[in-house]
KOLROLUM-547631 format. One line per 2 residues: number of its first residue (from 1); their letters; for each residue x, y, z of C-alpha. Coordinates in steps of 0.1 Angstrom, whole numbers, plus 2048, in hexadecimal, padded with zeros to 3 digits. Example, Ala and Ser with C-alpha at 12.3 -4.5 7.8 and 13.67 -1.06 7.14 Angstrom:
<atoms>
1> as> 87B 7D3 84E  889 7F5 847
</atoms>
This chain:
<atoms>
1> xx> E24 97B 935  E3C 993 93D
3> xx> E3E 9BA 93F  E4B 9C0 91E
5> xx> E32 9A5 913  E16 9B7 91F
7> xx> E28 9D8 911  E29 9CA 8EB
9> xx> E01 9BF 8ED  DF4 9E3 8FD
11> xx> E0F 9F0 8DD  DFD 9D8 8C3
13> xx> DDB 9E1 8D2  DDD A02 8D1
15> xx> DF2 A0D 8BA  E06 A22 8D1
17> xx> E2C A27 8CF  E3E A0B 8E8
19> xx> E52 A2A 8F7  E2F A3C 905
21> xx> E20 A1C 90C  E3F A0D 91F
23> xx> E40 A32 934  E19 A28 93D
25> xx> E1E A07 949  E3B A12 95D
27> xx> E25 A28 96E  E06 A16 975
29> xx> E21 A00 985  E31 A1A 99B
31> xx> E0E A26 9A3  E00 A0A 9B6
33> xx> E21 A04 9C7  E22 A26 9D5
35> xx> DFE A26 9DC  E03 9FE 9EE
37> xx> E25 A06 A00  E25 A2C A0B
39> xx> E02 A36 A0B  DF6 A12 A15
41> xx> DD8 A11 A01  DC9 9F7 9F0
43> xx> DC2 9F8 9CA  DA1 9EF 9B8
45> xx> DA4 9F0 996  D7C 9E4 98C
47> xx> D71 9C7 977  D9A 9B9 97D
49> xx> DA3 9B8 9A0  DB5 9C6 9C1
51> xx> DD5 9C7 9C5  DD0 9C9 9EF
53> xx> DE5 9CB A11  DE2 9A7 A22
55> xx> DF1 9AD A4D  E02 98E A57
57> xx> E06 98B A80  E28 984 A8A
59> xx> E2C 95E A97  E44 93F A9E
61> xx> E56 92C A86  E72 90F A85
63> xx> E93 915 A7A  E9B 8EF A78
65> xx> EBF 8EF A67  EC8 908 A8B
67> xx> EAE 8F1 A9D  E9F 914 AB0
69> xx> E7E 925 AAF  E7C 949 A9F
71> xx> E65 967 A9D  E57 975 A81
73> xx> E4D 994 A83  E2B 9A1 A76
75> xx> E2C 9B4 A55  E1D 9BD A35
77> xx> E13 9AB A15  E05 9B2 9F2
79> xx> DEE 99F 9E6  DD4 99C 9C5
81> xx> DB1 997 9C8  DA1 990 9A9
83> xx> D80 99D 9A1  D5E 986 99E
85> xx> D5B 98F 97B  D82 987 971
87> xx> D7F 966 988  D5E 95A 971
89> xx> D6D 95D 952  D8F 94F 95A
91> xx> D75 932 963  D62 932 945
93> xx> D40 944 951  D2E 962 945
95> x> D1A 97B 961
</atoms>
């Protein structure tokens, strides 16, 4: 599913025009990536999951086509946690 999929169900659910609902989307989007890359929060959104900030250490790899060892520095990732509830239903179970 893609954005504007998404965008065309929320428009066919609601009933709202694609314009407003498409401006909406956008910024939910911008939201949680200002809240994740500036403000370095994590995001909980109940019942649906966390989008979260996962800390790699920095550490030694292979570059075998230059046969030499390089560094990789530490640095930050986002990740999604699903919730419990989401994770049981994609799994067929009811709470």
């Amino acid at each position: 599913m893609t954005k504007a999929d998404i965008i065309n169900e929320i428009t066919e659910q609601t009933g709202l025009q694609r314009k407003e609902v498409s401006v909406v989307v956008e910024a939910f989007m911008e939201t949680v990536k200002h809240s994740m890359l500036e403000k370095k929060e994590n995001v909980y959104l109940r019942g649906f999951g966390s989008f979260i900030i996962k800390h790699r250490a920095s550490k030694t790899a292979r570059d075998i086509g230059k046969d030499m060892t390089i560094t990789i520095a530490a640095h930050d990732i986002p990740a999604f946690k699903p919730a419990k509830i989401f994770v049981d239903e994609m799994k067929g179970e009811q709470s």
